[in-house]
Steps between C-alpha positions, in 0.01 A plus 500: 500500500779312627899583586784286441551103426461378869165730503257251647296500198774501258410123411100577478562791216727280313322187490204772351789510213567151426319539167714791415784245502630723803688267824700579778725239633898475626496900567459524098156639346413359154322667304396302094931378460647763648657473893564793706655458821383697795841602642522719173193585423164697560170383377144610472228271387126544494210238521147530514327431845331159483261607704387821307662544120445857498762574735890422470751307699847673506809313618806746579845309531799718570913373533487758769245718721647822364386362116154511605433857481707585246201212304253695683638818282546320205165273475285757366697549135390140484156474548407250238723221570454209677790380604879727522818391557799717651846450536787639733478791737426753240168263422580503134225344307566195372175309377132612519186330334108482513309140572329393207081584581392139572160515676281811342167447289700684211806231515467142356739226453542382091570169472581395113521157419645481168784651554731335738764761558182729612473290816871582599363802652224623652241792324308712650202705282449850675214754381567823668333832429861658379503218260268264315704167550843453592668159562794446740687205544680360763802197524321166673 
């Protein structure tokens, strides 16, 4: 777990989220097309250790000291994202997602040659117990 954007591994965890289209640079995080600056806002993103992909990474970045444990509080309502975005010193909620499942025996890239505007994104095929086959797609 890390603290705050000078945290010394505050570049390690992100790099970990390059493929998530996630980047940190000019005291702005990035995260797909949208910019948050950190002056205004608190963030939480999660990662999966490298090292040991059972276990999570989480990345805590806070406008101010007193925000982080008012996200300590809060975190719990939501468990099943992976990344949040709060704004302001009430930490209103302002954008939250999940990472598309990329590396899993269940999950496997489509590629469909005969149809060219398929290839403008990328599609995942995920079997999960809940349900049979679902496709997701995500913006290359």
């Amino acid at each position: 777990m890390g603290i705050g954007h000078g945290y010394r591994f505050s570049q390690p965890a992100l790099s970990l989220l390059e493929s998530q289209k996630v980047s940190y640079q000019a005291n702005t995080l990035q995260i797909a097309q949208q910019h948050y600056h950190q002056a205004e806002h608190a963030i939480v993103l999660t990662a999966r250790q490298p090292e040991n992909a059972d276990k999570t990474l989480l990345w805590v970045a806070a406008h101010h000291s007193s925000a982080i444990a008012e996200l300590a509080r809060k975190l719990p309502h939501y468990r099943k994202y992976s990344f949040l975005v709060f704004k302001g010193d009430e930490l209103t909620n302002i954008d939250k997602g999940q990472w598309p499942i990329t590396q899993s025996p269940l999950t496997q890239k489509i590629h469909q040659q005969d149809d060219p505007s398929f290839g403008l994104r990328t599609h995942w095929l995920t079997v999960t117990p809940s349900c049979p086959c679902r496709i997701t797609s995500t913006v290359v």
